[in-house]
C-alpha positions, -999 to 999 in steps of 0.1 A, spaced: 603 202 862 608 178 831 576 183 800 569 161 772 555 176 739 524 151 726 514 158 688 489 132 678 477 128 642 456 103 634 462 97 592 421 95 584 407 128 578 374 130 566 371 165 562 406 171 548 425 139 534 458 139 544 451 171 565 482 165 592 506 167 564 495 194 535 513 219 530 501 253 546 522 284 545 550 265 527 552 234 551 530 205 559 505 218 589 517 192 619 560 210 607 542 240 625 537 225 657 566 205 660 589 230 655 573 255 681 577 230 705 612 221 694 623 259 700 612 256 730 638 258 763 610 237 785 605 209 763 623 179 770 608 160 743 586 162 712 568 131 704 544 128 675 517 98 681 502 82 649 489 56 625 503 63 593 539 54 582 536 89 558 528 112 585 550 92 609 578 102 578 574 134 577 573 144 614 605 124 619 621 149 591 611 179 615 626 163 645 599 144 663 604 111 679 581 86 663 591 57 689 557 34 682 530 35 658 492 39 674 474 7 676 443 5 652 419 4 680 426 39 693 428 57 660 395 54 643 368 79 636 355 74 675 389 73 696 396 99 714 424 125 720 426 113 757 431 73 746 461 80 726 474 101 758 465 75 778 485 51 760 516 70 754 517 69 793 518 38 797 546 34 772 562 54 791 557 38 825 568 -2 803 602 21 791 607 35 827 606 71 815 592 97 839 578 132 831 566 156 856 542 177 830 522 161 797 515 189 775 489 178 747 499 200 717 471 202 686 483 199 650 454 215 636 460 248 655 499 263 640 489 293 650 512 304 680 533 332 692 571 325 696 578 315 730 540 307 736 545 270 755 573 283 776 553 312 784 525 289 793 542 268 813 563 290 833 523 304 842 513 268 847 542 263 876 542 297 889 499 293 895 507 256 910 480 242 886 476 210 882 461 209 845 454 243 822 436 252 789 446 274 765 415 302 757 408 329 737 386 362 751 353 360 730 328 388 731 304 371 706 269 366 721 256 331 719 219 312 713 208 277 718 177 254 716 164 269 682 130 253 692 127 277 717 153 300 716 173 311 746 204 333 745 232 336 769 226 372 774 200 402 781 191 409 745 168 436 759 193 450 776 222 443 744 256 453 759 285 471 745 315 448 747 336 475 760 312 477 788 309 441 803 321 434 836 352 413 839 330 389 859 309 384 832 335 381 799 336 351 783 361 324 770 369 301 745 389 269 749 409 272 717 419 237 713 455 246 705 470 229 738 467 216 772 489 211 798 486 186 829 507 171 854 514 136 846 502 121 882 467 136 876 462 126 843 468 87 850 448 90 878 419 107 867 424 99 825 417 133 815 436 163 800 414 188 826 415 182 856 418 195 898 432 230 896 424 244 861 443 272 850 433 298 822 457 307 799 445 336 776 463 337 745 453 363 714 421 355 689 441 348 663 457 318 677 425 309 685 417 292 649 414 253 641 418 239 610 393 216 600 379 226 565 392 241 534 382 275 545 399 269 576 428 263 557 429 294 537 420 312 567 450 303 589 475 302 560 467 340 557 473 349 586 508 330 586 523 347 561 512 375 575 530 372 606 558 356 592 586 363 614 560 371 645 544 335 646 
């Protein structure tokens, strides 16, 4: 089974200017992610999708394939993810290349194991999914509506962690990276879809860079891994 790697950047970043390309742990933050996915044996291709000639640069000096710039209308503040995916597909379908898996990577999350996507997708065959999401186990308790205040547990009946049911655990989506087969994601134009498979991967691979803090935050944990991650 053939996979494409899909990194998009967009170059505005409101939160963090220039966010796809500062330098975190010693390289610019989309280096990580192209290079775990250029180490990997499954990969067939890495291809970075953006609007800006510097980021475009600097991921073709890791070893992505930049083949096109993103049009304009698809990388403003409102695009979304899937638009950009849904238009690298059908450059692919005008260039008669064929791909059996699309596997969405996330710049903002460099936080991975070595050998996490071909660990993923060797469970993504093996469970005959048709798309999966990478989560995190979370045993925070959660609230909502604070105009009348409604939690997602039995707060008079607070459990340990240690003691909730399998049944009843919870997960994070960690945003780090999807996988989907190609047929189902022209034909229903989103990243999730018919059989969704989980894919647990460890909490601290779990963190997305969008702030400052963020930064600081993930950085630490790099070089603390170093060699690990």
């Amino acid at each position: 089974m053939s996979t494409v790697a899909f990194i998009p950047a967009r170059g505005g970043s409101k939160g963090v200017p220039g966010k796809n390309i500062k330098l975190i742990a010693g390289k610019p933050l989309i280096a990580w992610s192209i290079e775990q996915a250029l180490q990997s044996v499954q990969i067939n291709r890495v291809v970075v999708s953006t609007d800006c000639l510097e980021i475009a640069e600097c991921a073709r000096s890791y070893g992505a394939e930049v083949p096109f710039m993103r049009p304009a209308e698809i990388s403003g503040d409102t695009a979304t993810t899937e638009s950009a995916m849904l238009h690298f597909c059908d450059w692919l379908k005008d260039t008669n290349q064929n791909f059996d898996n699309f596997l969405l990577i996330q710049a903002t999350s460099p936080i991975r194991a070595k050998g996490r996507f071909d660990e993923a997708i060797r469970f993504f065959e093996e469970g005959a999914y048709d798309s999966l999401v990478a989560v995190t186990s979370s045993h925070r308790f959660f609230w909502q509506q604070p105009e009348s205040p409604r939690a997602s547990y039995n707060y008079m009946k607070r459990p340990r962690r240690q003691d909730i049911p399998e049944s009843e655990r919870k997960y994070m989506e960690t945003g780090s990276f999807y996988l989907t087969r190609m047929g189902a994601l022209r034909e229903t134009r989103n990243r999730l879809c018919g059989r969704v498979g989980m894919y647990l991967t460890p909490e601290e691979e779990s963190y997305e860079i969008d702030s400052l803090i963020d930064f600081k935050v993930c950085e630490r944990i790099l070089l603390d891994l170093a060699g690990e991650y």
